[in-house]
C-alpha atoms as one frame of an Amber mdcrd trajectory, in Angstrom:
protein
   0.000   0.000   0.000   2.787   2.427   0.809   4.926   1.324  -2.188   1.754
   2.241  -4.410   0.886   5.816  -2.677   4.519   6.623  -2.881   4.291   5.477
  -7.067   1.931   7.558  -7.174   2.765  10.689  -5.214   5.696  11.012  -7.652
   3.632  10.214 -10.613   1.832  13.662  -9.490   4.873  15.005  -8.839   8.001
  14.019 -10.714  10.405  15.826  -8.544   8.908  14.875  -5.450  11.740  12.223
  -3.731  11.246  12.334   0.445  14.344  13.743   1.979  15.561  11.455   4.965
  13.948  12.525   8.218  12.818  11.573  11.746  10.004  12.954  12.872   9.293
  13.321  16.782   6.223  13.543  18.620   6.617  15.260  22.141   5.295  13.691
  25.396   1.543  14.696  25.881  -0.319  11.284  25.464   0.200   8.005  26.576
   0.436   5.625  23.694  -1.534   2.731  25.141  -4.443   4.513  26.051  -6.417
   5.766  23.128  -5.216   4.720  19.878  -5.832   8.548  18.039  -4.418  10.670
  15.668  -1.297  11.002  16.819  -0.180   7.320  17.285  -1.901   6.519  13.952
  -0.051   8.740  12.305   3.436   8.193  13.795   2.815   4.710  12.779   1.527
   5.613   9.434   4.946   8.076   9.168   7.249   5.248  10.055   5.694   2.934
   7.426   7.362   5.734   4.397  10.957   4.820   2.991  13.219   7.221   4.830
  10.874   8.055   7.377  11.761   7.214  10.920   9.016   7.895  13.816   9.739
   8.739  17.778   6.939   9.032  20.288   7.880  10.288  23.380   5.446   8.283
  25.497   3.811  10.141  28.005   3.075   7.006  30.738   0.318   7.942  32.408
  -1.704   4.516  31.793   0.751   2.193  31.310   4.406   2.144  31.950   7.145
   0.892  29.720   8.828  -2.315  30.244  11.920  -0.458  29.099  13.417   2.769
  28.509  13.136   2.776  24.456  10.384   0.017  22.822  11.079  -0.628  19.183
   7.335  -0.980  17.601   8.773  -1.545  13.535  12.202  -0.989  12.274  11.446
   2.716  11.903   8.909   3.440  15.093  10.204   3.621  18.584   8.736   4.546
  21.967  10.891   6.927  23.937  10.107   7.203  28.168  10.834  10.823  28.958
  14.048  12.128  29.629  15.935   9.054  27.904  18.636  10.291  24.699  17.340
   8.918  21.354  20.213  10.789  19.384  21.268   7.610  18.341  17.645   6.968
  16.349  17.928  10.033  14.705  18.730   9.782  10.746  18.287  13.094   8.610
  16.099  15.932   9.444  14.900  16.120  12.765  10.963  17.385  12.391   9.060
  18.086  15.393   5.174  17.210  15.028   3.351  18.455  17.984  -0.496  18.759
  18.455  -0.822  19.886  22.278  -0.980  23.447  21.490   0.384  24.165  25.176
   4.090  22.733  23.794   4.650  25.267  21.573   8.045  26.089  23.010   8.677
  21.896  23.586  11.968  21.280  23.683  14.341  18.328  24.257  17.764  20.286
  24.783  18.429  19.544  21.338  17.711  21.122  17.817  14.395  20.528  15.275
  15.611  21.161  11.757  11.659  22.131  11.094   8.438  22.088  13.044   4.718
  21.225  11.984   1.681  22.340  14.021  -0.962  19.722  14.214  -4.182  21.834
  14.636  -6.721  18.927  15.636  -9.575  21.265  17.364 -11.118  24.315  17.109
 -10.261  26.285  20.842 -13.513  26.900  22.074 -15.598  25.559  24.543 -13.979
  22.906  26.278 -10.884  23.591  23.967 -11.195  27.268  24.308  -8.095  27.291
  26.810  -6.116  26.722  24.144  -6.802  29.756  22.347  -4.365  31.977  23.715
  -1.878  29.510  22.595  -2.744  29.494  19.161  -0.978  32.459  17.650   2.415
  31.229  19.417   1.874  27.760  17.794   1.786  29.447  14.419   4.989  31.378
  15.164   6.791  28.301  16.697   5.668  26.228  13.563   7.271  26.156   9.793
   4.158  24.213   8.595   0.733  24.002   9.816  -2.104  21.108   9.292  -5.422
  21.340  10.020  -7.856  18.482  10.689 -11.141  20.535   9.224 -12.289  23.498
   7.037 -13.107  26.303  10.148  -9.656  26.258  10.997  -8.243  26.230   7.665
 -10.173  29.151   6.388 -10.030  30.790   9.599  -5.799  30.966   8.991  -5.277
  30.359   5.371  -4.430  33.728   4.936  -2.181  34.181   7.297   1.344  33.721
   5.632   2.188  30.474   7.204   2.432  27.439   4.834  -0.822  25.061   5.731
  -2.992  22.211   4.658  -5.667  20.082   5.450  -4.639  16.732   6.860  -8.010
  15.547   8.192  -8.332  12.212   9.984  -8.399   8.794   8.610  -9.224   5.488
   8.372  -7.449   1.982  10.120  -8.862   0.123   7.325  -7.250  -3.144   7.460
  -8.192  -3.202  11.751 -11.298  -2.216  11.734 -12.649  -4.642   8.012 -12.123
  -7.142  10.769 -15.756  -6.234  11.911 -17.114  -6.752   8.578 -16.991 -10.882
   9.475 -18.623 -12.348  12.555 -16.286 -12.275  15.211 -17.149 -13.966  18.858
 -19.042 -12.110  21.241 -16.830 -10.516  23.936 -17.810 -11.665  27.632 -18.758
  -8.462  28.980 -21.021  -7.505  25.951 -24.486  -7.298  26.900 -27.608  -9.953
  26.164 -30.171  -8.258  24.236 -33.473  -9.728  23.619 -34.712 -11.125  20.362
 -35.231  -8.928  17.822 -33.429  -6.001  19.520 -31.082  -3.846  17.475 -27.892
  -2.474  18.962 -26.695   0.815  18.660 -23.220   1.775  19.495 -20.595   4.001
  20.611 -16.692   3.856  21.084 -14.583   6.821  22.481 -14.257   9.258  24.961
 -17.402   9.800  27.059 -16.773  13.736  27.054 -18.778  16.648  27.901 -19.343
  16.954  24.308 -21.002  13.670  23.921 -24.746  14.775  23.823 -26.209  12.500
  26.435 -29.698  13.119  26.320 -29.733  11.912  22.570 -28.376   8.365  23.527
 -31.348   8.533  25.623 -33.769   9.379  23.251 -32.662   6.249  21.246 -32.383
   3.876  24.089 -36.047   5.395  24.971 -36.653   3.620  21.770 -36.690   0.338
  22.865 -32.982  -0.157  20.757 -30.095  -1.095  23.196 -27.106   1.070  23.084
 -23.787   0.327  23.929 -21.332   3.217  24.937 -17.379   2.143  24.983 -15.166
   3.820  27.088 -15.408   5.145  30.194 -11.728   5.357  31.910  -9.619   7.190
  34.370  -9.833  10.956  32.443 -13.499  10.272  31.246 -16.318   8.305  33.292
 -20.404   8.511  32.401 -22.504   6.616  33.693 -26.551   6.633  32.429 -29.212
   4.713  34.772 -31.137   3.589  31.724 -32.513  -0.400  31.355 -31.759   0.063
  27.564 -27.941   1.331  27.886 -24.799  -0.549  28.630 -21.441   1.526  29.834
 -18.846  -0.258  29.315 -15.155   0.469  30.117 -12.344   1.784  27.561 -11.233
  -1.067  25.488  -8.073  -2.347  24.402  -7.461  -0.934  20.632  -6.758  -4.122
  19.445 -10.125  -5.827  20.214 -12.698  -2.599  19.239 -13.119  -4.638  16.645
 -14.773  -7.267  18.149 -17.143  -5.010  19.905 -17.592  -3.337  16.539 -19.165
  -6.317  14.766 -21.566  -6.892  17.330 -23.472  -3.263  16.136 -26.046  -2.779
  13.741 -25.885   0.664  13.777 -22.905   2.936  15.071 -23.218   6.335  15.863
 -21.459   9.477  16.736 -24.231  11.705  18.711 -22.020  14.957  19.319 -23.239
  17.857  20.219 -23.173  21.063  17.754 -21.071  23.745  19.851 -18.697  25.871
  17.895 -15.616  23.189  19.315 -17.398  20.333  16.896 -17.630  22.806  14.007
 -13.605  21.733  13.931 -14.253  18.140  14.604 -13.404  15.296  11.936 -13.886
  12.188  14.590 -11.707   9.321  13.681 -14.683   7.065  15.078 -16.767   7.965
  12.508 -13.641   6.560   9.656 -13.591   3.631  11.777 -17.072   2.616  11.339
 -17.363   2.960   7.827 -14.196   0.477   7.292 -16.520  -1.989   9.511 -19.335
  -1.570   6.798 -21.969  -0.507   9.635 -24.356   2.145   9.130 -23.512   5.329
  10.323 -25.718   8.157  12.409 -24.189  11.376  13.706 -25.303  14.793  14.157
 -24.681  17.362  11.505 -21.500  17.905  12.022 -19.953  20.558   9.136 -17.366
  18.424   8.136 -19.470  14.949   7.447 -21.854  17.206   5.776 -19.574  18.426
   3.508 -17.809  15.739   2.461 -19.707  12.521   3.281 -23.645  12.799   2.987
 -24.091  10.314   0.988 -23.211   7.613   3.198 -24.254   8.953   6.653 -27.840
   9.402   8.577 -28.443  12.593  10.085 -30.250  12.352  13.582 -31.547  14.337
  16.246 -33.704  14.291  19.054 -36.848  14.690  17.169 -35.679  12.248  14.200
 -33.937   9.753  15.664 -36.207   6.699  15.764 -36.837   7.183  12.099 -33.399
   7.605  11.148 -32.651   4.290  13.000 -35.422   2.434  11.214 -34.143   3.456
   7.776 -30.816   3.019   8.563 -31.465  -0.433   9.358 -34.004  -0.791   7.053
 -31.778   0.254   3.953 -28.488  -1.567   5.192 -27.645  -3.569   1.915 -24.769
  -4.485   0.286 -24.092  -1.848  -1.766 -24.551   0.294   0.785 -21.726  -1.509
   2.985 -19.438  -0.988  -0.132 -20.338   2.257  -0.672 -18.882   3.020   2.906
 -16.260   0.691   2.490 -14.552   2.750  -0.459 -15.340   5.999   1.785 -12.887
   4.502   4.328 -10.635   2.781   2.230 -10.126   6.235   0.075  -8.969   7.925
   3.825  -6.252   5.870   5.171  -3.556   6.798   8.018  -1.082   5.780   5.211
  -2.274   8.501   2.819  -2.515  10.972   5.351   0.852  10.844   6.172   1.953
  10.418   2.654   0.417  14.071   2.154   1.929  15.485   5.138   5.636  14.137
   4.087   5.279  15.774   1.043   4.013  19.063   2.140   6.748  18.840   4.792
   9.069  18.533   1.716   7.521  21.372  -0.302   8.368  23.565   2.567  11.367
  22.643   3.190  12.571  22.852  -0.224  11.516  26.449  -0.492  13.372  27.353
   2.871  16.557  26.366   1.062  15.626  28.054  -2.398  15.078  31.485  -0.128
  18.435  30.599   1.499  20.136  30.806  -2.227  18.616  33.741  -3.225
């Protein structure tokens, strides 16, 4: 797959051949606990010929079993504090997200820096917004995950794209087949559809929805309470169940008929591209959210809309229209946003920009 988006990148662009780099994200997660953006792409980044990936692993779940963890030949897990000069092979790129690290440093010298702008700062982000404007200064390059923040900085005279989220497709296809029922998955009665729900049970999460559904008479399953985010709803129709190891969501995932992501429209989700929602589709389940901008944008064809008001019927037709074409049609949705081209885009731009420092330098 990467030999083929690489093919092609420089079938777009002839003179396009990836410099030699190693690209560093700083401590601010833990890698074990949610499998996101950042680990996706790290892993997607060390998967590129010449690319080399370091996560500085924040701990706060689970601790290493040693001071460096080699994942693939080219992805390593770094406990804070420990010298990785020795890993380091060309250009030494700094890709940070946590907007509060914008003057991160590890005592030793980036050769560039790229801004990962995942959420729009407002509302529960919106402590972040004083940050923003040093982010841009610290960075060389910035992405952005959706449109608001794009347009909103486009214009500002820093180079940036859109790198939206993606897709694990060959993970989550797994809960395309009929995997075994996980012990702790509830019984449901005959007859009785399941709705469900993986990620963080945040304040965004609109709660009173799931209830609507569950007042339904469907049986909804939420995924993930843990130690930053706990919810817990007294409902005879709702399950909580605790975070789950990334490696067997998909097992939970097959056991749906319908997935959904029931956020709630504040200005914060105006930004939001959930990775959930890529997830799903490479499962082949139907798919209900809220209209969020960017799904409405780019993906109405194979998403339900729901509220409050609508969401028994959009359920029902949902269910009622599940066919195969219809799991192929969201199939090729997922499949067309992979991790792998993601990062494939970023490396390039990350080259673009690079390239023009140097032509400014030889003016």
């Amino acid at each position: 797959m990467l030999n083929w988006l690489l093919r092609r990148k420089q079938r777009e662009n002839p003179v396009f051949e990836s410099i030699e780099m190693t690209i560093v994200y700083p401590p601010a997660l833990d890698w074990n606990l949610l499998f996101q953006r950042p680990q996706q792409l790290m892993t997607a980044f060390s998967n590129i010929p010449g690319i080399r990936a370091i996560f500085i692993n924040e701990e706060t779940y689970r601790k290493q079993t040693r001071p460096i963890e080699k994942l693939n030949e080219d992805l390593f897990l770094v406990q804070k504090g420990v010298n990785y000069d020795h890993l380091v092979k060309g250009k030494k790129v700094l890709w940070f997200s946590n907007p509060g690290q914008y003057n991160y440093s590890d005592g030793r010298k980036f050769d560039f820096t790229v801004f990962d702008y995942l959420d729009n700062s407002a509302d529960e982000f919106a402590v972040w917004k004083s940050y923003i404007p040093k982010c841009f200064d610290r960075a060389d390059l910035i992405a952005t995950t959706a449109k608001v923040m794009y347009e909103a900085h486009k214009h500002d005279g820093k180079p940036i794209f859109m790198c939206p989220n993606g897709a694990d497709y060959q993970h989550f296809e797994k809960a395309r087949t009929i995997l075994p029922k996980p012990a702790d998955f509830p019984d449901v009665h005959d007859g009785q559809k399941i709705v469900g729900f993986h990620g963080a049970m945040a304040s965004w999460v609109d709660y009173s929805l799931i209830t609507a559904i569950a007042d339904k008479g469907y049986r909804v399953v939420l995924i993930g309470n843990n130690a930053l985010y706990q919810k817990n709803i007294v409902h005879p129709n709702v399950t909580c169940l605790p975070h789950k190891d990334y490696k067997v969501l998909p097992a939970y995932i097959a056991q749906f008929d319908v997935c959904i992501v029931p956020f709630k429209l504040t200005e914060m989700i105006r930004g939001c591209d959930p990775i959930k929602y890529y997830e799903y589709l490479s499962a082949g389940k139907p798919v209900l959210t809220t209209r969020m901008e960017e799904i409405v944008h780019k993906y109405s064809d194979v998403t339900y809309f729901m509220n409050q008001h609508n969401c028994g019927l959009m359920l029902e037709k949902a269910i009622r229209e599940n066919s195969a074409s219809k799991i192929a049609a969201r199939v090729r949705v997922a499949n067309s946003n992979s991790w792998d081209g993601r990062a494939m885009d970023a490396v390039q731009m990350i080259n673009q920009v690079i390239g023009g420092m140097r032509n400014e330098k030889d003016i």
